[in-house]
N, C-alpha and C positions, 0 to 999 in steps of 0.2 A: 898529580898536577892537573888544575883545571883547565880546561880546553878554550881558547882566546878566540871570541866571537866578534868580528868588528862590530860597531855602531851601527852603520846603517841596515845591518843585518838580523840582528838581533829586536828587532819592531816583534810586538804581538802579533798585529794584527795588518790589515790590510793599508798602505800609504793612502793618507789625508787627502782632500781638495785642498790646495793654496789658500791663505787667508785673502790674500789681496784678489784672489778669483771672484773670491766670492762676493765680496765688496763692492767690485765692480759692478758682476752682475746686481748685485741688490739694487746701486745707484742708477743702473739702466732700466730697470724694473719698474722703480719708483718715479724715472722721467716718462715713460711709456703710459705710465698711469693717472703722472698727470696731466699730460697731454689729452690721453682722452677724460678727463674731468673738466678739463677748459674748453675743450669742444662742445661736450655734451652741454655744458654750464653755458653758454656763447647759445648754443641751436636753443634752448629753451627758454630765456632772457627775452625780457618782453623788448620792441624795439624802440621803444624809447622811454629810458631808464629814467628818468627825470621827478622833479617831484612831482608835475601835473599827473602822468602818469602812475604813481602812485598812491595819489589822491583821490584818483577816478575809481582806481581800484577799490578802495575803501569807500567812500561816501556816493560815486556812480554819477558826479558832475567832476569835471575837472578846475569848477571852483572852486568848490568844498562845499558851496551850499546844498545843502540837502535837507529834508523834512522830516529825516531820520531819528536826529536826536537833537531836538529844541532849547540847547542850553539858557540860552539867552532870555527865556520864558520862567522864571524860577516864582510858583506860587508863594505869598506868603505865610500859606496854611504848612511849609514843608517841615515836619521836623529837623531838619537836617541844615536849616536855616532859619535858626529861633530868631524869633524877633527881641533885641534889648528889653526886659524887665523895666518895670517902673522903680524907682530908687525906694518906694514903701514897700516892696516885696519882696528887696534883697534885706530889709532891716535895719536900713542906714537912712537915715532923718534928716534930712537939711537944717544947720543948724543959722 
């Protein structure tokens, strides 16, 4: 006759950490961490967030003008801004 081992007994190996332990802990981990990302995030954030502010960053006036990149200047030699064809060069004739 086989020998009757209770359940709780009968384990291989050594009793688990609780799931809900562990969960916890993970969720307090995860606040702790991001806690200090909004701090660090906070201390390194320029102090004033705004567009000017981000503006100046880029172009180094907080107008935006700057002498940097002269859009408004567009040669009409640019490729890139062909001039319209004459209507006898596309092939098409006025009739």
């Amino acid at each position: 006759m086989p020998k009757l081992i209770p359940d709780d007994r009968s384990r291989q190996g050594p009793k688990g950490r609780p799931v809900l332990g562990v969960l916890i802990s993970a969720l307090a981990l995860l606040a702790v961490i991001g806690a200090g990302l909004m701090i660090w995030m906070g201390a390194t954030s320029p102090d004033n967030p705004s567009q000017e502010a981000s503006r100046e960053a880029v172009t180094g006036s907080p107008s935006g003008s700057s002498n940097a990149n002269p859009t408004n200047r567009i040669s009409p030699a640019n490729p890139a801004y062909p001039v319209p064809a004459e209507p006898s060069a596309t092939g098409t004739t006025k009739q």
